[in-house]
N, CA, C and O of each residue as an XYZ file, in Angstrom:
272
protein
N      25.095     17.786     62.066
C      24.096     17.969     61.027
C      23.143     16.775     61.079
O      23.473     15.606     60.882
N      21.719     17.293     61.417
C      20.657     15.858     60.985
C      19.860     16.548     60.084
O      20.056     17.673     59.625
N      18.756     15.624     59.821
C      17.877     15.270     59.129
C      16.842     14.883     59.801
O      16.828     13.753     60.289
N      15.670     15.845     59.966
C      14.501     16.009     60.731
C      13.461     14.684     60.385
O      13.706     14.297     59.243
N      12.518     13.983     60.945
C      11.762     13.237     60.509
C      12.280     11.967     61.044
O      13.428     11.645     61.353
N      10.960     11.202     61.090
C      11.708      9.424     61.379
C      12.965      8.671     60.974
O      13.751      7.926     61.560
N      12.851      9.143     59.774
C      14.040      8.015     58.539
C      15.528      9.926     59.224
O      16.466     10.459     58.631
N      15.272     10.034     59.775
C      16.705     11.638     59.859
C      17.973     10.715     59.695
O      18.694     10.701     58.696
N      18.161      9.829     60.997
C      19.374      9.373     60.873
C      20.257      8.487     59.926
O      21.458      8.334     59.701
N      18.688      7.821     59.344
C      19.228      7.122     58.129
C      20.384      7.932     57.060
O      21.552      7.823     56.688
N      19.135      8.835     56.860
C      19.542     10.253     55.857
C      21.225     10.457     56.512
O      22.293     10.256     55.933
N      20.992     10.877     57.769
C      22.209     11.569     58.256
C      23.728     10.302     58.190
O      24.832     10.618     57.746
N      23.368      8.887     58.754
C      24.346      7.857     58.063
C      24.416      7.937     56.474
O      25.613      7.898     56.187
N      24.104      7.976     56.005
C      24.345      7.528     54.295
C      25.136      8.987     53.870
O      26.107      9.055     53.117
N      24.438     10.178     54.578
C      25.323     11.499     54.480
C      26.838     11.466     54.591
O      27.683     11.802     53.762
N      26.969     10.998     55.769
C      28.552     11.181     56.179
C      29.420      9.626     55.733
O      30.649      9.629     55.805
N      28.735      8.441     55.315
C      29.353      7.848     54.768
C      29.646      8.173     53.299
O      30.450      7.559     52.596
N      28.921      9.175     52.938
C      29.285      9.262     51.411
C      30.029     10.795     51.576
O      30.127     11.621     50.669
N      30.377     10.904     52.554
C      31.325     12.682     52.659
C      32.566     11.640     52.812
O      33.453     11.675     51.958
N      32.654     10.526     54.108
C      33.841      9.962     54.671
C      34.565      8.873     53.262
O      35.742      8.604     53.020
N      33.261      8.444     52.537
C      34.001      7.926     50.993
C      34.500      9.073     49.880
O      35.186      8.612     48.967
N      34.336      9.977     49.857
C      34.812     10.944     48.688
C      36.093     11.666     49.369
O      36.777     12.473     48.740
N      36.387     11.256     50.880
C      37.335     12.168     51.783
C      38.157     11.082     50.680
O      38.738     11.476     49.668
N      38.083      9.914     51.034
C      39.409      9.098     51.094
C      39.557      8.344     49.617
O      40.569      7.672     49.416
N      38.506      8.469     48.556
C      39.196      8.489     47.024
C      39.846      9.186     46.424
O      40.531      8.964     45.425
N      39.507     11.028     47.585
C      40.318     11.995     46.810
C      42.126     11.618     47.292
O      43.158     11.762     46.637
N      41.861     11.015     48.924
C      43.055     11.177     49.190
C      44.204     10.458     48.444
O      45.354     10.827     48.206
N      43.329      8.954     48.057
C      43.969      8.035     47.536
C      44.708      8.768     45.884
O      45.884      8.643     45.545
N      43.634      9.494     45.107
C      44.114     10.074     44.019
C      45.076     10.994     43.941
O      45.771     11.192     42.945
N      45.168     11.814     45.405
C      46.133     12.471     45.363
C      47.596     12.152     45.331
O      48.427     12.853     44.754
N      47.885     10.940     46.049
C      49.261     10.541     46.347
C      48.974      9.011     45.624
O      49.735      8.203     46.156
N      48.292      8.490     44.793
C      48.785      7.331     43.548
C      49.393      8.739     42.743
O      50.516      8.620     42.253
N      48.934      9.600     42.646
C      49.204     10.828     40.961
C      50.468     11.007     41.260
O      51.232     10.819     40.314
N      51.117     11.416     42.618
C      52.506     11.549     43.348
C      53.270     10.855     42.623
O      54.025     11.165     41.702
N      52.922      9.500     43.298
C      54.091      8.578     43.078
C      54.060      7.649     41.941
O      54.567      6.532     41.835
N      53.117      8.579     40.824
C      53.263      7.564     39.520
C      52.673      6.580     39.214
O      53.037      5.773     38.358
N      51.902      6.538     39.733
C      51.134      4.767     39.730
C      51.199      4.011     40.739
O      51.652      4.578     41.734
N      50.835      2.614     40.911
C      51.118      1.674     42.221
C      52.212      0.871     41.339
O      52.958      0.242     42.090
N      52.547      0.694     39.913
C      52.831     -0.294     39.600
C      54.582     -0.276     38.932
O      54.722      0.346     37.879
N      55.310     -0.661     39.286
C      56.929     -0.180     39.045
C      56.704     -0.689     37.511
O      55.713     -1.260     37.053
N      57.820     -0.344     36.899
C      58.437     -0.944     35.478
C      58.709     -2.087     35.368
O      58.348     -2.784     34.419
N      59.433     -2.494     36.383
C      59.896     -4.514     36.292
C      58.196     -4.867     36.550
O      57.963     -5.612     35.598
N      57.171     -4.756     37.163
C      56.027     -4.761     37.342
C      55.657     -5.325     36.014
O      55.672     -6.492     35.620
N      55.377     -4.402     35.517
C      54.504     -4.113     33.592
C      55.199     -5.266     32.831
O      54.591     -6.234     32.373
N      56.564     -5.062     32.740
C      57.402     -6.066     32.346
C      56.992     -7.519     32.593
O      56.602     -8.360     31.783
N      57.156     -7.593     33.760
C      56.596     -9.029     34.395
C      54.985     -9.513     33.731
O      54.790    -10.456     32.964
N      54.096     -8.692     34.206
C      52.517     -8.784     33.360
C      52.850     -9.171     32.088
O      52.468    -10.258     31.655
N      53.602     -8.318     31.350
C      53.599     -8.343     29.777
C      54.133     -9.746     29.553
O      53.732    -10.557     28.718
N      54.879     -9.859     30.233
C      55.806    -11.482     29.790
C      54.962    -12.810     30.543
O      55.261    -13.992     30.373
N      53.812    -12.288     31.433
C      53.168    -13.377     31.316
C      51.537    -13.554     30.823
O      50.740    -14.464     31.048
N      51.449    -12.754     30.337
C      50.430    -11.993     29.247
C      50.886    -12.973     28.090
O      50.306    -14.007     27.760
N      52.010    -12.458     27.556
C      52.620    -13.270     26.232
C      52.936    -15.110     26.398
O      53.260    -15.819     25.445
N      52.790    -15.486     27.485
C      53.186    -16.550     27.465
C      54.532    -17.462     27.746
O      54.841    -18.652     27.686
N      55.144    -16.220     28.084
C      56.601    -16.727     28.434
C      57.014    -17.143     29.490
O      58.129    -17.653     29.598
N      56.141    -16.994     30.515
C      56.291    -17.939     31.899
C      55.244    -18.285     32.465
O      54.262    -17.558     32.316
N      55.164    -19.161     33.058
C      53.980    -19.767     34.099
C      53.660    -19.054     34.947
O      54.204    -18.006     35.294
N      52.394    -19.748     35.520
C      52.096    -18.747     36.703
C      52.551    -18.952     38.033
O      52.452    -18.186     38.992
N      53.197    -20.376     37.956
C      54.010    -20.300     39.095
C      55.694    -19.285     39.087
O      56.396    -18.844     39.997
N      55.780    -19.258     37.868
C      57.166    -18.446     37.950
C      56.476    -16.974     37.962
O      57.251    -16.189     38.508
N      55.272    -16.337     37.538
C      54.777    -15.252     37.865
C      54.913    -15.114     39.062
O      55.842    -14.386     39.412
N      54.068    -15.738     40.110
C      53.704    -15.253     41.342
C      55.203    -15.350     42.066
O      55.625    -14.463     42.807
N      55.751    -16.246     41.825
C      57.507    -16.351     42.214
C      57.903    -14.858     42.335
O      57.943    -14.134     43.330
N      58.248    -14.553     40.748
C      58.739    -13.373     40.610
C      58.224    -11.904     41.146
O      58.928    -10.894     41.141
N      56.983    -11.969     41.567
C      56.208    -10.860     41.491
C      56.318    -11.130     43.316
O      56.238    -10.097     43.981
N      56.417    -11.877     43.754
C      57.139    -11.878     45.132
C      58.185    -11.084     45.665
O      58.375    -10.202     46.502
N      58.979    -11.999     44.548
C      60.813    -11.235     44.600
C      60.454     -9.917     44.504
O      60.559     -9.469     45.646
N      60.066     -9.004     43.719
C      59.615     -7.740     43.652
C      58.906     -6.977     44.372
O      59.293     -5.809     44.363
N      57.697     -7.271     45.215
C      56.909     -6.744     45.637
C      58.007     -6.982     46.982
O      57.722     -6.545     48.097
């Protein structure tokens, strides 16, 4: 598929980069919806408790190590 005229290929790049970006947000939406989220329960937990103040951010990134 082009796009007739001087500027065609421009047209025709920005075309298929914006077909080849909507391929792969749908894909991504399809299988995050699968598997629930990216983010486990000890996850949220962890955020929340250092959200609140109950650990540092060196014991964050520690922990969120151990986990990931």
């Amino acid at each position: 598929m082009f796009f007739p005229g001087p500027f065609g290929w421009i047209v025709t790049f920005i075309f298929w980069g914006l077909v080849l970006f909507l391929a792969v947000k749908l894909f991504q939406a399809i299988f995050q919806s699968r598997s629930g989220g990216s983010d486990s329960p000890a996850l949220n937990v962890l955020k929340s408790r250092y959200a609140r103040g109950e650990i540092n951010k060196e014991e964050y990134k520690q922990m969120r190590k151990e986990i990931q």
